[in-house]
C-alpha positions as CSV (number, residue, x, y, z in Angstrom):
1,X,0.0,0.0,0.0
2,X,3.0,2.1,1.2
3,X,4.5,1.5,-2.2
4,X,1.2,2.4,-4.4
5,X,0.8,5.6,-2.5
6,X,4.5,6.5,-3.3
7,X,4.1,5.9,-7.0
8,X,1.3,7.9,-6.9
9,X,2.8,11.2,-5.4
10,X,6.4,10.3,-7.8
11,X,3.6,10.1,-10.4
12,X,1.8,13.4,-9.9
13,X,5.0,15.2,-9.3
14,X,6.5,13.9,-12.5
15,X,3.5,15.3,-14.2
16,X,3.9,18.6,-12.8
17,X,7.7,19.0,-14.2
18,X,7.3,20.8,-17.6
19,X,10.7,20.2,-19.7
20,X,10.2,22.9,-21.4
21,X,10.0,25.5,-18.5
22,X,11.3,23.5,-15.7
23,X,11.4,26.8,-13.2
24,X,8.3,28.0,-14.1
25,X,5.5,28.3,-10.9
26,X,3.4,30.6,-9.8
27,X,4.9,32.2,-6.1
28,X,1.8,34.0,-3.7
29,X,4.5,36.1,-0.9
30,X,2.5,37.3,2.3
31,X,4.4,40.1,3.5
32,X,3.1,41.9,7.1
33,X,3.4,45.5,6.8
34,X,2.0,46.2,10.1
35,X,0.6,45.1,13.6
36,X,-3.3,46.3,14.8
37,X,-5.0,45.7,18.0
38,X,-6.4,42.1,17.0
39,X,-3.7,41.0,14.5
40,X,-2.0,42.3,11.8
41,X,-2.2,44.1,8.1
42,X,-0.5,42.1,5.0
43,X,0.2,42.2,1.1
44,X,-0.5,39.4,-0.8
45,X,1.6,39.6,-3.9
46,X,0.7,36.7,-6.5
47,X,4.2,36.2,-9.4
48,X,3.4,34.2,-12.6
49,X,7.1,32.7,-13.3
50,X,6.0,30.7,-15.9
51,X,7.4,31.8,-19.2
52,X,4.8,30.8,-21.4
53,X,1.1,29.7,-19.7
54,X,-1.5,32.3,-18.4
55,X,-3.8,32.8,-16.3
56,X,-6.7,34.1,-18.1
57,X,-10.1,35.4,-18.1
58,X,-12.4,35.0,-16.0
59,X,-9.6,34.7,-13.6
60,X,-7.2,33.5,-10.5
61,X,-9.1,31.8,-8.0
62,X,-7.1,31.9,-4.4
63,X,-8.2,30.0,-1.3
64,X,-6.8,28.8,1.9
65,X,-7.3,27.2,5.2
66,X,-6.8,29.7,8.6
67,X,-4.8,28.2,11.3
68,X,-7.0,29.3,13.9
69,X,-10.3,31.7,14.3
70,X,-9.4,34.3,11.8
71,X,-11.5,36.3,10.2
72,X,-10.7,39.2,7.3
73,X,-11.9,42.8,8.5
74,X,-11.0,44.5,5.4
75,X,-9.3,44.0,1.3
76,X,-8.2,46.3,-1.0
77,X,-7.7,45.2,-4.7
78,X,-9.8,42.0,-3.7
79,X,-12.7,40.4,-2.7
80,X,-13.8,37.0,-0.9
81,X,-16.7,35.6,-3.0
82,X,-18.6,34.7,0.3
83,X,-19.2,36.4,3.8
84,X,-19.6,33.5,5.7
85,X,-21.4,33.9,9.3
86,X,-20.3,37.2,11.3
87,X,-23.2,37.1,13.5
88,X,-21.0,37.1,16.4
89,X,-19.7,40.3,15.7
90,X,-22.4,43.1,17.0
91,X,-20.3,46.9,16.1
92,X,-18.0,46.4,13.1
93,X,-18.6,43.6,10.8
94,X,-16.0,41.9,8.7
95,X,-15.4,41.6,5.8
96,X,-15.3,37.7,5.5
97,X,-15.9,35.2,8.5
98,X,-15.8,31.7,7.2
99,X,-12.9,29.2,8.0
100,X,-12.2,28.6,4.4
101,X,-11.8,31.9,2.2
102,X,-12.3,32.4,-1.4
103,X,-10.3,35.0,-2.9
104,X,-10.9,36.6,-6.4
105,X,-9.4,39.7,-8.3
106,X,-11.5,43.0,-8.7
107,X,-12.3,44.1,-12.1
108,X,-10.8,46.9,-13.9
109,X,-12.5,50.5,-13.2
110,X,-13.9,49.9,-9.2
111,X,-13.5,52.8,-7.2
112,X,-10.0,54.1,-6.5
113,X,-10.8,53.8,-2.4
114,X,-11.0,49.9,-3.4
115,X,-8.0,49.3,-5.2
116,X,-4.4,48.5,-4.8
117,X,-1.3,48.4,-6.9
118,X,-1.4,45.9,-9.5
119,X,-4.8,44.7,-8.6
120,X,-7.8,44.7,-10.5
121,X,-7.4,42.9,-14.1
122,X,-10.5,40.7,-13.5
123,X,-7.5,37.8,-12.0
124,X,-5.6,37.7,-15.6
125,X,-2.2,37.3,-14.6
126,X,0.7,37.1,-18.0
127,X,3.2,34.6,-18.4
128,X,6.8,36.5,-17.0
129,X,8.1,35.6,-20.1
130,X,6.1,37.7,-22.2
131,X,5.0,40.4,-20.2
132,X,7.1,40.4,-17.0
133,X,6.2,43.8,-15.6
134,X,2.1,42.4,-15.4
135,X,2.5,39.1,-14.6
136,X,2.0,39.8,-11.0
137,X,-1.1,40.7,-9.1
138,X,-1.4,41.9,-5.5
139,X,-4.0,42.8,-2.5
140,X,-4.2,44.1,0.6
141,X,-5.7,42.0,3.2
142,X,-6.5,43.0,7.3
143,X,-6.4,39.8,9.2
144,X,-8.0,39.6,12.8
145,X,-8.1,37.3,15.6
146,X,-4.7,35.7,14.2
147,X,-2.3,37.4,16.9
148,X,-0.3,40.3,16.9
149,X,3.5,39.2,17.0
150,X,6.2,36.7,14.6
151,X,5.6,34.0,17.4
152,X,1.9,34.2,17.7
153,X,1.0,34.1,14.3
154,X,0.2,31.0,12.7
155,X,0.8,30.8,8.5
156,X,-2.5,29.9,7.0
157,X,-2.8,26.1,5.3
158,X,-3.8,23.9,2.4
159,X,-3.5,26.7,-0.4
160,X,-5.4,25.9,-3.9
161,X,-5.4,28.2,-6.8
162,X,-7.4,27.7,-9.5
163,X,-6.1,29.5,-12.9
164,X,-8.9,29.7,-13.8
165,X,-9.7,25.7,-13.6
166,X,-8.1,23.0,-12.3
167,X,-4.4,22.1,-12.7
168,X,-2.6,24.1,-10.1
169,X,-1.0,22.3,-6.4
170,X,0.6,24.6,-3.8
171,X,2.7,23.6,-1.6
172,X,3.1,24.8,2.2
173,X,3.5,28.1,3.5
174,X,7.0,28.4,4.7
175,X,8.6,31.6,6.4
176,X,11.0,33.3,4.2
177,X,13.5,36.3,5.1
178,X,11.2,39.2,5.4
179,X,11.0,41.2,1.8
180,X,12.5,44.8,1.6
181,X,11.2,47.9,0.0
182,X,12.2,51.2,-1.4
183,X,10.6,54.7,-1.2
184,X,9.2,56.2,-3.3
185,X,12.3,58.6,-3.8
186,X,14.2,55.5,-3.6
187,X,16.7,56.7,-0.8
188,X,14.9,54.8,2.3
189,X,14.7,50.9,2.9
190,X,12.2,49.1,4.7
191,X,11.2,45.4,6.1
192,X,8.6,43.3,6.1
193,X,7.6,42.7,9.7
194,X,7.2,39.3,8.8
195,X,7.1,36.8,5.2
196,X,5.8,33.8,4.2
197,X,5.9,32.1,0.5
198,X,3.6,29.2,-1.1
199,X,4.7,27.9,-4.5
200,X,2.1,26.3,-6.9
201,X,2.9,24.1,-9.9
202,X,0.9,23.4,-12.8
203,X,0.0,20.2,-14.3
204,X,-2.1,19.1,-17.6
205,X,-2.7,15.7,-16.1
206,X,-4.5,17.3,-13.0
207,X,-6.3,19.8,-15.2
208,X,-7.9,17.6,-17.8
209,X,-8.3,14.1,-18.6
210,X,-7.6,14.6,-22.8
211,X,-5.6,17.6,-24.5
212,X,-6.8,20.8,-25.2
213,X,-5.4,21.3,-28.5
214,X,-4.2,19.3,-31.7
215,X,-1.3,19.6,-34.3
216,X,-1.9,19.3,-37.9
217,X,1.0,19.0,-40.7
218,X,1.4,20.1,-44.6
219,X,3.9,20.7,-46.8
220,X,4.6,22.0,-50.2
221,X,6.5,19.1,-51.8
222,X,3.3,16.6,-50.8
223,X,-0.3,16.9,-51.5
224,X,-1.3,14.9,-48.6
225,X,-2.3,16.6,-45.5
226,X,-1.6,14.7,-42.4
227,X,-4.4,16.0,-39.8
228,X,-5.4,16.1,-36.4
229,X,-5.4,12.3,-34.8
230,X,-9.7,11.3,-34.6
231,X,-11.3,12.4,-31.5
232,X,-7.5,13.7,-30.2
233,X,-9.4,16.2,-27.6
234,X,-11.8,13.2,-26.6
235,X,-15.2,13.3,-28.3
236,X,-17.5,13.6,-24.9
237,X,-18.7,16.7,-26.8
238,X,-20.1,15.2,-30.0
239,X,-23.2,15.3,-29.1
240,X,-23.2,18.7,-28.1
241,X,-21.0,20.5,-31.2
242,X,-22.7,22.2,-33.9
243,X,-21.5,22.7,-37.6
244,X,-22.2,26.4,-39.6
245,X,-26.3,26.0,-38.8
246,X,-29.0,28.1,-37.9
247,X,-28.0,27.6,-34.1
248,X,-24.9,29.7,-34.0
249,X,-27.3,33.1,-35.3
250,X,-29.0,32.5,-31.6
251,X,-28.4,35.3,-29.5
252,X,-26.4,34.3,-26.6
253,X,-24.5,31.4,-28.6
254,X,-21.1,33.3,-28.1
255,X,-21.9,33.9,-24.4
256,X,-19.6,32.3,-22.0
257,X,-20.9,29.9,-19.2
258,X,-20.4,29.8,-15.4
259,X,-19.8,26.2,-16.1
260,X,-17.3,27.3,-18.7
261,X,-19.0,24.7,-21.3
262,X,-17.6,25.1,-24.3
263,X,-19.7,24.6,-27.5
264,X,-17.1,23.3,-30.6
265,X,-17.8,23.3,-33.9
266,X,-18.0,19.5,-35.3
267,X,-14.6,18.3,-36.1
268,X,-13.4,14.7,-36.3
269,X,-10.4,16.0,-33.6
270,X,-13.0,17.8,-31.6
271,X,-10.0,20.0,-30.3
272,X,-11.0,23.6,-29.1
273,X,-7.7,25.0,-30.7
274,X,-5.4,23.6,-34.4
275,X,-2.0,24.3,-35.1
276,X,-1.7,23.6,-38.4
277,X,2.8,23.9,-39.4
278,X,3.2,24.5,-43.6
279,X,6.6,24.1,-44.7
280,X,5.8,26.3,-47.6
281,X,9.2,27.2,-49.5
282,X,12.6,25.5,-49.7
283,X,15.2,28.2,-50.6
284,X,19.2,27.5,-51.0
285,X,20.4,28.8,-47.4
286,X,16.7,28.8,-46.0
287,X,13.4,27.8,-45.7
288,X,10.0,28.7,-44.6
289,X,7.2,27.6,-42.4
290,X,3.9,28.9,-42.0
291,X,1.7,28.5,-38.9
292,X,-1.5,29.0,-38.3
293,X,-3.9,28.9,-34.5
294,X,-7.6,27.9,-35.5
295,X,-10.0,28.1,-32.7
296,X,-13.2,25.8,-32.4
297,X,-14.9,27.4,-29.8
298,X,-17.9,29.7,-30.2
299,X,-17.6,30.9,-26.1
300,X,-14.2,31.4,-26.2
301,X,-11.7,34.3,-27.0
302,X,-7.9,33.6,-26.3
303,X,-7.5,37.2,-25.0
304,X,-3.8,36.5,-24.1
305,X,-2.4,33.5,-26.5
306,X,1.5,31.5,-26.2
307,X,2.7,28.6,-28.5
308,X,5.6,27.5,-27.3
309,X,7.3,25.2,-30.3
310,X,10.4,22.2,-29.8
311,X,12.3,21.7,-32.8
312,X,15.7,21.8,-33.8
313,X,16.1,24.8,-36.1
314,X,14.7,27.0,-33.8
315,X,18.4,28.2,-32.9
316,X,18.7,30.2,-36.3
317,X,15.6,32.3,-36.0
318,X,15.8,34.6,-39.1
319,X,12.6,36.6,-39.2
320,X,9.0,36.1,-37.8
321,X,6.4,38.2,-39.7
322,X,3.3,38.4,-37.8
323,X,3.9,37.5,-34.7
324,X,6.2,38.3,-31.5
325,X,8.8,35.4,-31.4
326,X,11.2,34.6,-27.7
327,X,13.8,31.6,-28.2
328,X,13.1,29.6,-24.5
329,X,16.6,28.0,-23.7
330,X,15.4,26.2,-21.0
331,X,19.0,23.8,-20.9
332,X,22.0,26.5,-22.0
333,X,23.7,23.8,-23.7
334,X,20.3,23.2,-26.0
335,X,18.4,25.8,-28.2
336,X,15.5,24.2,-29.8
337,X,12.7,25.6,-27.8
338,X,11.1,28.8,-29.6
339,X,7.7,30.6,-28.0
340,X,5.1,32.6,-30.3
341,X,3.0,35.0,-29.1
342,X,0.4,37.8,-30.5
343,X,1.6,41.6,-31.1
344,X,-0.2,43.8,-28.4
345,X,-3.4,45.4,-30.1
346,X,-2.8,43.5,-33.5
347,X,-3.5,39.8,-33.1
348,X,-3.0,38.6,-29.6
349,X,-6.2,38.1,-29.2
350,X,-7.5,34.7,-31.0
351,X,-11.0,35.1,-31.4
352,X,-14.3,32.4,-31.1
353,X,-14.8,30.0,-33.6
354,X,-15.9,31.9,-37.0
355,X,-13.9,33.5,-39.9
356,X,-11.9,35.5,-37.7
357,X,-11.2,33.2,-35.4
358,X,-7.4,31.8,-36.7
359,X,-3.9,34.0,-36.7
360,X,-1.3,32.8,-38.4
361,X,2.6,34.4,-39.3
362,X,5.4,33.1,-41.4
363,X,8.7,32.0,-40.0
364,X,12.0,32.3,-42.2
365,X,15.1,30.3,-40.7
366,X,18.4,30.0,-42.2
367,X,19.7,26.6,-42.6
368,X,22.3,24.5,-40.9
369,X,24.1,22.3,-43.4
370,X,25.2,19.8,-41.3
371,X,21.6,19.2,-39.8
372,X,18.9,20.5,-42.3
373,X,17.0,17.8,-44.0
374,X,13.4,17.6,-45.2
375,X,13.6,13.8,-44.3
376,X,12.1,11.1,-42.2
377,X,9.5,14.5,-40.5
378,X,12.3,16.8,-39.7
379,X,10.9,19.6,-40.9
380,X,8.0,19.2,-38.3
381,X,7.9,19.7,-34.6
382,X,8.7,17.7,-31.9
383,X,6.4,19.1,-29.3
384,X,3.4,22.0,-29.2
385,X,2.2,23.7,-26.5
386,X,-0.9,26.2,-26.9
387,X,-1.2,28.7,-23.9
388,X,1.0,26.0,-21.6
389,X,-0.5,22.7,-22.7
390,X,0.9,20.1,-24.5
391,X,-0.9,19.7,-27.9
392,X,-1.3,16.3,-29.4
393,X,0.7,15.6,-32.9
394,X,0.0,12.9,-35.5
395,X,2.0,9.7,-35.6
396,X,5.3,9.9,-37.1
397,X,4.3,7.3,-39.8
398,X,1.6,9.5,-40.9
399,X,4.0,12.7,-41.8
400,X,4.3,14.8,-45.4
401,X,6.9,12.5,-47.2
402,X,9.6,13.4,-49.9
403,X,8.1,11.7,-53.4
404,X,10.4,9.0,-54.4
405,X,13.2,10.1,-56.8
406,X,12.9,8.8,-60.5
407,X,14.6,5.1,-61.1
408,X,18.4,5.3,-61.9
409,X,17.7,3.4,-65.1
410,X,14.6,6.0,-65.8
411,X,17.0,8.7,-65.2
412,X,19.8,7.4,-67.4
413,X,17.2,6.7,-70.8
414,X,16.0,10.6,-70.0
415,X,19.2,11.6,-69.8
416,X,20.5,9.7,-73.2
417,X,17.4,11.1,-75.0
418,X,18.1,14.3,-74.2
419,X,21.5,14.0,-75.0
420,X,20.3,12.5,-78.9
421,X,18.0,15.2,-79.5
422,X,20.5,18.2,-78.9
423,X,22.6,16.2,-81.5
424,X,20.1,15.9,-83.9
425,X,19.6,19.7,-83.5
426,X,23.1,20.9,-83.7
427,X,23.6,18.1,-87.1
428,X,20.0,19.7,-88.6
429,X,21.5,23.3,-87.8
């Protein structure tokens, strides 16, 4: 049994290691600012170090379990989605009393008296490794009943986060040297009374049974277009897709649900997103690839997209036309990791199924002549990742293939014709 259990955790753990970002997590720091009569006054500050997956709309979800009778008087730049029972209290009434919090981001434009620095995006929080200066998120938070010094304080426990579905673990609070900060003018330092961090880790195993996204493959030297493995998303959702019908000119058909039930258009992948790779050109020192990002969803807009590609020629980038571009070099010694993203207020927003709802750029890259082939799949990727998960690609067996070269015999009696007729030509002139 002892065993079993053990495999489990090694198993759930290996699932949360991504290869291609092995550092990234997502850090929440508590840091006490100051002492009051019934406990203290802290920032939460929430850091996505992830390079490439985001946390988007509708939003971070943060929760935790108090240590003992806490409750929160007061939050700036956040709210607790439920109250809880404060009927014990009979002057001042807090904020949240239940034992269990909820915690969700404001959205933009609330009051100034209710906000905080870097708070209310509606709980979108960027990947650090496209927009490091907003991939955090913070609040203020007044805790009472929790004690009023380092020693009678007790760290809260079992953190989730939800971003904004499943996927995420935290591990324990643990008390860190306390954080410093500067002045405004930048000439005064000072400390955090006291600091405590959680770490969470993402994992697609935890976050969905089947994929999220599919890979596609064409190329311009074969008319055969390898696509999307059959039901490579899981086809619970046959039933429920719908193809270019009367139904999608409903109102409300684009409307997201609380359930976040998505409605797909009818594929044979049934994959709410296809990258679809086009080797389009061979030239004599480089060669060209177009990709294209379909989405299937009619209740779903990618407001904030990544497609973080694996394969060996991404080290000799040349130029990427319609899209930002980031080499990830997550091993120094290796440099086949590339991430795509969309230009801010051009296309990084990938909109709901329909016929704007695909981007697509061109990539050039210059040739290595010890290593380029157009052989045996090279040309294609070796792993996808759409906004952090892993994609699912075709079978190797099933990839655009070079046409056979003509027969040396063939060649040879084409070659001797030739040969005869520019004779006859030069004798007749």
């Amino acid at each position: 049994m002892r065993f079993v259990i053990s495999a489990l955790f090694l198993f759930v753990v290996a699932a949360a290691y991504d290869p291609l970002d092995p550092n990234g997590n997502l850090t929440i720091k508590w840091d006490i600012v100051s002492w009051t009569p019934d406990g203290y006054v802290a920032v939460v500050t929430m850091n996505n170090f992830q390079m490439y997956r985001h946390i988007m709309s509708p939003g971070w979800t943060l929760g935790w379990t108090w240590a003992k009778k806490e409750v929160i008087w007061s939050m700036n730049g956040a709210q607790t989605t439920e109250q809880g029972d404060c009927s014990q209290f009979k002057g001042n009434v807090p904020h949240c009393c239940k034992k269990i919090p909820t915690v969700v981001d404001l959205l933009p434009g609330v009051p100034y008296n209710q906000q905080y620095s870097n708070c209310c995006k509606g709980g979108v929080l960027p990947a650090w490794g496209i927009d490091p200066q907003s991939a955090v998120s913070a609040f203020q938070i007044s805790v009472g009943m929790a004690g009023t010094s380092n020693k009678t304080v007790k760290l809260p426990k079992n953190f989730t986060l939800l971003g904004p579905g499943p996927g995420y673990t935290c591990g324990p609070a643990k008390v860190v040297p306390s954080t410093t900060f500067l002045t405004q003018d930048r000439r005064r330092k000072t400390q955090a009374l006291m600091t405590w961090n959680v770490t969470c880790t993402y994992s697609q195993f935890l976050a969905r049974k089947n994929p999220s996204c599919c890979v596609s493959f064409s190329s311009f030297y074969n008319e055969t277009i390898t696509p999307c493995p059959t039901c490579a998303c899981g086809c619970q959702n046959k039933n429920s897709c719908v193809n270019g019908s009367k139904v999608l000119k409903r109102a409300g058909v684009n409307t997201p649900r609380k359930d976040n039930t998505p409605l797909l258009q009818c594929t044979h992948h049934m994959c709410p997103v296809r990258v679809h790779w086009h080797v389009k050109v061979n030239y004599k020192e480089y060669w060209r690839v177009k990709v294209s990002i379909i989405n299937f969803n009619y209740r779903m807009n990618y407001t904030l997209w990544s497609l973080a590609v694996q394969h060996p020629n991404l080290n000799d980038v040349t130029q990427v036309f319609s899209f930002d571009y980031k080499p990830l070099v997550p091993y120094e010694s290796i440099n086949d990791t590339g991430m795509f993203y969309g230009m801010k207020f051009y296309n990084d927003l990938l909109m709901e199924a329909g016929p704007f709802g695909n981007v697509q750029s061109e990539v050039l890259l210059r040739k290595d002549k010890d290593t380029f082939t157009l052989k045996q799949g090279w040309a294609f990727p070796r792993k996808v990742y759409f906004n952090g998960d892993e994609c699912m690609l075709p079978p190797p067996d099933t990839y655009p293939f070079l046409p056979n070269s003509a027969p040396h015999q063939q060649l040879f009696s084409g070659l001797a014709a030739i040969a005869a007729m520019v004779f006859l030509l030069v004798t007749v002139w």
